[in-house]
N, CA, C and O atoms as a GROMACS GRO file, in nm:
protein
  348
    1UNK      N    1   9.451  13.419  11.542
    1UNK     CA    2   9.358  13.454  11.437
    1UNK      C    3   9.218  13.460  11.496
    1UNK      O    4   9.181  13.359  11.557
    2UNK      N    5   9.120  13.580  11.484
    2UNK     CA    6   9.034  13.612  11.488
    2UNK      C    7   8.923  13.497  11.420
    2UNK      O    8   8.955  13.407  11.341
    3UNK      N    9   8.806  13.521  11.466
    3UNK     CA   10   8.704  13.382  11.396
    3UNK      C   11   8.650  13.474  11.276
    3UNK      O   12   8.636  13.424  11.164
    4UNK      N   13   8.630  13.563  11.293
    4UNK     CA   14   8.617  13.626  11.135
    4UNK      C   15   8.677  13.592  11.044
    4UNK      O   16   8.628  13.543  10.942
    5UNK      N   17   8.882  13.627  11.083
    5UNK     CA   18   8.950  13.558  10.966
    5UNK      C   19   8.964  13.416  10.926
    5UNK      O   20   9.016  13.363  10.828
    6UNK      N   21   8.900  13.370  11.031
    6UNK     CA   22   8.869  13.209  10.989
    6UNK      C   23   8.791  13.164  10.923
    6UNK      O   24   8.803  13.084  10.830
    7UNK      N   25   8.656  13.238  10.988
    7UNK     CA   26   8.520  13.220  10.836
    7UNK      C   27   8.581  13.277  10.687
    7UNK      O   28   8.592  13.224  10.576
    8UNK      N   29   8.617  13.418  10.744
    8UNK     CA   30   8.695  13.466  10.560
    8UNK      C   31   8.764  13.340  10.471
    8UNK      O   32   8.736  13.284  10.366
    9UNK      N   33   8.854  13.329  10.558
    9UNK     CA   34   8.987  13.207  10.457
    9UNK      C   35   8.883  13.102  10.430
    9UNK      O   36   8.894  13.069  10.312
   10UNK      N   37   8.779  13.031  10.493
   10UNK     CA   38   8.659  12.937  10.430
   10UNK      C   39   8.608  12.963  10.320
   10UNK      O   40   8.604  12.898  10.216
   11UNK      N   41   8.535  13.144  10.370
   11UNK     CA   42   8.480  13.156  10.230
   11UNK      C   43   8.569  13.175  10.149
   11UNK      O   44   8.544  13.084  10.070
   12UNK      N   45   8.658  13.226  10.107
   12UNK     CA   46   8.797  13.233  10.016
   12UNK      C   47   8.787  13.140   9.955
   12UNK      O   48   8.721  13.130   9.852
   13UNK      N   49   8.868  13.032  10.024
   13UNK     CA   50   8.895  12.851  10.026
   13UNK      C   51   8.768  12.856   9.938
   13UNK      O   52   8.795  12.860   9.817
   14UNK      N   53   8.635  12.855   9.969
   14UNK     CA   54   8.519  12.802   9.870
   14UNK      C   55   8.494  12.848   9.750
   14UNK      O   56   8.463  12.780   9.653
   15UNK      N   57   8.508  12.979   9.756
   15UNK     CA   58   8.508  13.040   9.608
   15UNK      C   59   8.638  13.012   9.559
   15UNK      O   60   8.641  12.916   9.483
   16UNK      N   61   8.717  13.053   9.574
   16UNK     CA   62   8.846  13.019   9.452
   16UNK      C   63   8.850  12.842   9.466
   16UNK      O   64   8.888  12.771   9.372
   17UNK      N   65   8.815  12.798   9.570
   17UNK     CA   66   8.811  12.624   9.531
   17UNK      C   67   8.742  12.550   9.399
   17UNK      O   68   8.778  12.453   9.333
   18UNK      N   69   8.601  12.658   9.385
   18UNK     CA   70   8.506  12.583   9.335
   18UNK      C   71   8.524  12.661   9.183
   18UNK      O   72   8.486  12.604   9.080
   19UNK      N   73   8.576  12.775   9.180
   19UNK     CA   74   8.627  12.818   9.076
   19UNK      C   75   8.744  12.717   8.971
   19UNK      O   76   8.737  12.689   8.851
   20UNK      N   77   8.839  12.685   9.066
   20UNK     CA   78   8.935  12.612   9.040
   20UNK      C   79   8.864  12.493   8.976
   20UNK      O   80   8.903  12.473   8.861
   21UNK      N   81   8.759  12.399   9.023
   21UNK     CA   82   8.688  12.301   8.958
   21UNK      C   83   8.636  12.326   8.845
   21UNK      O   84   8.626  12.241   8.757
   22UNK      N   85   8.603  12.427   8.836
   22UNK     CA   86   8.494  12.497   8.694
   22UNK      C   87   8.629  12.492   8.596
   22UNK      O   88   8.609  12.496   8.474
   23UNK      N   89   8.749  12.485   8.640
   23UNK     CA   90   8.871  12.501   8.529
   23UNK      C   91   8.866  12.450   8.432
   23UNK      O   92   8.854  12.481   8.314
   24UNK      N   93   8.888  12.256   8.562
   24UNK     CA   94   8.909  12.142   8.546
   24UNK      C   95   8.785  12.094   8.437
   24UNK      O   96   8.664  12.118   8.442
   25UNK      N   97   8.854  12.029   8.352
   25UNK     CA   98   8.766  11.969   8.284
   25UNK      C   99   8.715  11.858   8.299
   25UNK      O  100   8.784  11.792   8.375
   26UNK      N  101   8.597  11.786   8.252
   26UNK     CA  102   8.548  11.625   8.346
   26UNK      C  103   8.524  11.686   8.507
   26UNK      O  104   8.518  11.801   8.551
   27UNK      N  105   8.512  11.552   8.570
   27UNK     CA  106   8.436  11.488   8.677
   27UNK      C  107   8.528  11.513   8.791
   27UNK      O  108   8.637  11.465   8.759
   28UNK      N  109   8.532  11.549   8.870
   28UNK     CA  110   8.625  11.564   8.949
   28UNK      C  111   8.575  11.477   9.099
   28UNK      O  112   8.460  11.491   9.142
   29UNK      N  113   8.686  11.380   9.177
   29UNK     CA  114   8.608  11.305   9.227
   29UNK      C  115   8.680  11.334   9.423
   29UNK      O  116   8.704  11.245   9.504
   30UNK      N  117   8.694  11.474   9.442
   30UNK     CA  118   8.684  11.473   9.558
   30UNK      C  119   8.595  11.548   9.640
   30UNK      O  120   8.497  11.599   9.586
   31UNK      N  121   8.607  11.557   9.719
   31UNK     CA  122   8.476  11.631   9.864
   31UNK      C  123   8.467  11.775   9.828
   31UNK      O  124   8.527  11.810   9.726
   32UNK      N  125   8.413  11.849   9.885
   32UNK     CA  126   8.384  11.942   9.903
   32UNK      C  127   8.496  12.014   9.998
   32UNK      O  128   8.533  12.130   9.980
   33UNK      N  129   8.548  11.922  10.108
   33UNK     CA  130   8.623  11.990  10.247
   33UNK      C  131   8.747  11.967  10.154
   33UNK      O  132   8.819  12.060  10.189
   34UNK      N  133   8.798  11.916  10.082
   34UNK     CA  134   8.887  11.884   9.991
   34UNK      C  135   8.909  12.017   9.879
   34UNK      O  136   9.014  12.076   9.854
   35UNK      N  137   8.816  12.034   9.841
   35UNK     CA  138   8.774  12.145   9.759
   35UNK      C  139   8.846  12.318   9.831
   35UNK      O  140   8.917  12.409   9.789
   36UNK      N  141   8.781  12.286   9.948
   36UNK     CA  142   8.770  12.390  10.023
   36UNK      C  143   8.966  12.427  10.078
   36UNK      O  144   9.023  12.530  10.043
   37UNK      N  145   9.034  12.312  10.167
   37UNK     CA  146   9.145  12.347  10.208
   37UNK      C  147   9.241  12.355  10.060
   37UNK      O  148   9.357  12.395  10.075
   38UNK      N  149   9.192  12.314   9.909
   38UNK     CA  150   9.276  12.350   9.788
   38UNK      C  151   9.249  12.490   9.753
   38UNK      O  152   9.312  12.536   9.658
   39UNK      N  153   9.158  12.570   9.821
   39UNK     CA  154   9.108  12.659   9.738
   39UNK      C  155   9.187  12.729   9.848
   39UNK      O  156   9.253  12.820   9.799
   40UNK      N  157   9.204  12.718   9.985
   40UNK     CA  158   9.280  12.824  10.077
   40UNK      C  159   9.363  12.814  10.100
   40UNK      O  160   9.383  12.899  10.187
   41UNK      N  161   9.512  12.722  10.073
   41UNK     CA  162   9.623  12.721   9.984
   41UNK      C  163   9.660  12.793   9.874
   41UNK      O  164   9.763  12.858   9.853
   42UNK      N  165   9.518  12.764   9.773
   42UNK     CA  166   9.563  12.837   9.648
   42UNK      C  167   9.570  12.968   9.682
   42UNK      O  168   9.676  13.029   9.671
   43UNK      N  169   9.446  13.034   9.731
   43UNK     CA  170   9.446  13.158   9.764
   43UNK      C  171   9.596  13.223   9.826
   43UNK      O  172   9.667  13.309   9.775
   44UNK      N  173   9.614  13.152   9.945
   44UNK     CA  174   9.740  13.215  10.041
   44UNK      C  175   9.856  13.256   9.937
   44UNK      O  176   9.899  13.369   9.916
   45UNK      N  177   9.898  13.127   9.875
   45UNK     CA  178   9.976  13.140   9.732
   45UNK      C  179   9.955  13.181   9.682
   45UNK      O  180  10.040  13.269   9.671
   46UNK      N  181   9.846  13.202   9.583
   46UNK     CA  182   9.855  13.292   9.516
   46UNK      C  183   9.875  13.446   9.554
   46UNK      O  184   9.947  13.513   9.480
   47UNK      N  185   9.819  13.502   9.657
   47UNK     CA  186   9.836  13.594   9.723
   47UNK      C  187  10.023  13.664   9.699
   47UNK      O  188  10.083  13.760   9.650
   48UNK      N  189  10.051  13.528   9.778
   48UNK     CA  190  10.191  13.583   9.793
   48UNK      C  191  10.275  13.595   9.686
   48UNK      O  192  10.367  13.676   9.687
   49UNK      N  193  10.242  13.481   9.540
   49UNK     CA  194  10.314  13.501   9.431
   49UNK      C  195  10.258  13.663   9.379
   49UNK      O  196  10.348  13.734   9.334
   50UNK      N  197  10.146  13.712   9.382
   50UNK     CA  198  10.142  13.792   9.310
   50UNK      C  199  10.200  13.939   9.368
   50UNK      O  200  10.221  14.042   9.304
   51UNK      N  201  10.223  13.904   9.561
   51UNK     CA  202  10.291  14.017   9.619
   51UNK      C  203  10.428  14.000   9.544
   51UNK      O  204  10.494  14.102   9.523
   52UNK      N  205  10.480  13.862   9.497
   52UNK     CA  206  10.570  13.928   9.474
   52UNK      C  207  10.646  13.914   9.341
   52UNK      O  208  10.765  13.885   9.325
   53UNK      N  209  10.565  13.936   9.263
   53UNK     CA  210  10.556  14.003   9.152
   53UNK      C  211  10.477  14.147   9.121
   53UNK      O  212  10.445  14.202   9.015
   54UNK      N  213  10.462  14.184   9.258
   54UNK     CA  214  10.382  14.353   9.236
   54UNK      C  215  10.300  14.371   9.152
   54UNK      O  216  10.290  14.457   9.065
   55UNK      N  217  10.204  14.240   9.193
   55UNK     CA  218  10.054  14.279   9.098
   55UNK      C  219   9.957  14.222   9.205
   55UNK      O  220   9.865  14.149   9.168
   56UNK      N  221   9.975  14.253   9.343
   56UNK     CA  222   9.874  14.219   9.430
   56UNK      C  223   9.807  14.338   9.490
   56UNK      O  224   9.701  14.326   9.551
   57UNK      N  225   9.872  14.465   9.473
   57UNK     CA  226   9.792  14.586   9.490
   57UNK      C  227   9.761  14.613   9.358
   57UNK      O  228   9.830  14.569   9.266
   58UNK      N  229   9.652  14.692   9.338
   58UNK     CA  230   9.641  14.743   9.196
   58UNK      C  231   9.505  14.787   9.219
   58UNK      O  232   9.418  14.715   9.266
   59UNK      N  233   9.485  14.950   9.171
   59UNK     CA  234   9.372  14.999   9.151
   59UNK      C  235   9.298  14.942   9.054
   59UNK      O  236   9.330  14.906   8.940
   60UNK      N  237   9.160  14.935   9.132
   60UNK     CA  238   9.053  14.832   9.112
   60UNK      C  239   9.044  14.697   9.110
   60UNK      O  240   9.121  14.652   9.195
   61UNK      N  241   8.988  14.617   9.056
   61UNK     CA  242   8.977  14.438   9.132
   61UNK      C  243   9.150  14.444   9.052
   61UNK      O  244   9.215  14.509   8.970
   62UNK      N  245   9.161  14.324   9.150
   62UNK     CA  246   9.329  14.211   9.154
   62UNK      C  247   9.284  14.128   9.081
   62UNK      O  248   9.245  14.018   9.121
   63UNK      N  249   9.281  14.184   8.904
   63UNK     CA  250   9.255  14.047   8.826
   63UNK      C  251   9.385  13.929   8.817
   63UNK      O  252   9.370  13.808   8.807
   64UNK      N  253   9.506  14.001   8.823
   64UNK     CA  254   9.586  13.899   8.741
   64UNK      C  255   9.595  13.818   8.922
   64UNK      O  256   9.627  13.699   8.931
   65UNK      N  257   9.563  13.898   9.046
   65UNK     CA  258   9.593  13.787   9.170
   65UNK      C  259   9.507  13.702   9.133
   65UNK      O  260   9.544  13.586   9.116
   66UNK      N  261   9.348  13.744   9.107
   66UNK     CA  262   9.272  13.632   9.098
   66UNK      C  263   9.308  13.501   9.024
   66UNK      O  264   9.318  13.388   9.072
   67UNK      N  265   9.326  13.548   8.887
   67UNK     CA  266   9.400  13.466   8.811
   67UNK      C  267   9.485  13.337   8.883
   67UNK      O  268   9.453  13.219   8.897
   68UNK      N  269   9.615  13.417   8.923
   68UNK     CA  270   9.698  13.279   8.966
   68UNK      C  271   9.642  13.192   9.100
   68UNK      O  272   9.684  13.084   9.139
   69UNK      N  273   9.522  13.283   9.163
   69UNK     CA  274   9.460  13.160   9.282
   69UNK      C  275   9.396  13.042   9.180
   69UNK      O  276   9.394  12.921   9.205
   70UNK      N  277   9.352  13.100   9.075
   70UNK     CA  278   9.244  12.993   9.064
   70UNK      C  279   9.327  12.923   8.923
   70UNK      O  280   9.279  12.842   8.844
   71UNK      N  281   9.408  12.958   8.921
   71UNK     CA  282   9.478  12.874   8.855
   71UNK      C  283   9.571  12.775   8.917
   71UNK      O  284   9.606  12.667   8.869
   72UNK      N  285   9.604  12.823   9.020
   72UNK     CA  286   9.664  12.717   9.137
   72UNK      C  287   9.580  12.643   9.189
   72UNK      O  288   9.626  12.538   9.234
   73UNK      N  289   9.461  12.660   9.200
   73UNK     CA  290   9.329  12.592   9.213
   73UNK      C  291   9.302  12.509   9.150
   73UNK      O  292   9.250  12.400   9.175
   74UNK      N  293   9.347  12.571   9.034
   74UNK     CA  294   9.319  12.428   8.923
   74UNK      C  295   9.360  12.322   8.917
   74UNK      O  296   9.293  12.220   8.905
   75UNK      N  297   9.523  12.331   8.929
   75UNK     CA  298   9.654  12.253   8.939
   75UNK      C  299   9.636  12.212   9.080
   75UNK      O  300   9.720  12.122   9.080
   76UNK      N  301   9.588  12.212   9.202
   76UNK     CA  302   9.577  12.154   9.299
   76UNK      C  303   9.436  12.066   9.253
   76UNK      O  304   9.464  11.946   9.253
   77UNK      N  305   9.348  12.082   9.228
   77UNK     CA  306   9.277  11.999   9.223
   77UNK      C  307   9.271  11.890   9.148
   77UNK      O  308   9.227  11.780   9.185
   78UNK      N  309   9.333  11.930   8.999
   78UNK     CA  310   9.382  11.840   8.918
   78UNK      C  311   9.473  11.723   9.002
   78UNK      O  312   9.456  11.602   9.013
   79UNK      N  313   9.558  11.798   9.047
   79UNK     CA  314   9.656  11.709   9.077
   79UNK      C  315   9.614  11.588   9.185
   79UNK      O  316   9.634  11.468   9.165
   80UNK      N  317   9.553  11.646   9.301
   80UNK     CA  318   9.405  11.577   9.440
   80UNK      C  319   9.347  11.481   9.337
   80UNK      O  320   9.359  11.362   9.365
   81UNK      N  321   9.281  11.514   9.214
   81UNK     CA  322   9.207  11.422   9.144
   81UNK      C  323   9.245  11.334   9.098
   81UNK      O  324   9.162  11.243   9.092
   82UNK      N  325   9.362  11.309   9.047
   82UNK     CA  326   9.470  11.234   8.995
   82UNK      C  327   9.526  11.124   9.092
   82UNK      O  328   9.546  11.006   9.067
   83UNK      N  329   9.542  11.181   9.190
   83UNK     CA  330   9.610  11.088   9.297
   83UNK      C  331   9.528  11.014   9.342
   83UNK      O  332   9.561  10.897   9.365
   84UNK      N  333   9.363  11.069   9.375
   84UNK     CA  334   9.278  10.967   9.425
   84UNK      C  335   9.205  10.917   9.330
   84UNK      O  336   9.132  10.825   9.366
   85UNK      N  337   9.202  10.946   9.224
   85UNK     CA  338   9.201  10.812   9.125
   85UNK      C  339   9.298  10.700   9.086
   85UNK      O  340   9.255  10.615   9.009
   86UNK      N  341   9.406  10.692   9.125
   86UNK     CA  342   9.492  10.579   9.106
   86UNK      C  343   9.469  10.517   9.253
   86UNK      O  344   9.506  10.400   9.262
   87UNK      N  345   9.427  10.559   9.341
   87UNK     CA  346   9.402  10.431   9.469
   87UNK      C  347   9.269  10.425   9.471
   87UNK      O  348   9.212  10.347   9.547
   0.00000   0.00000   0.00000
């Protein structure tokens, strides 16, 4: 992998991460770098659920891909938040 596609998947990771927080309702109590590797997970996944459900090409923006990143975003962070609040 190229360092381009490495900065990309960061910025990715940051926007659909921080999107994913804006979901979540309340306080959310992890990092930022936390933020970041949930948001480029979600992305990858989501990516691939929506290849394959044949709604990851589509003339003009990939709303419904966007959709399931940052809804997997959500549910990852939720879930990160959850866990490190019980320890």
């Amino acid at each position: 992998m190229e360092i381009s596609g490495i900065i990309s998947a960061i910025v990715i990771g940051l926007v659909i991460g921080v999107l994913g927080r804006l979901v979540v309702p309340g306080r959310q109590h992890i990092g930022i770098l936390w933020t970041i590797l949930v948001g480029i997970v979600a992305a990858l996944l989501g990516s691939a659920l929506a290849a394959g459900f044949g709604v990851a090409d589509t003339k003009g923006p990939d709303w419904i891909e966007w959709f399931i990143q940052i809804a997997l975003a959500a549910l990852g962070i939720a879930a990160l938040d959850r866990a490190r609040v019980r320890h």
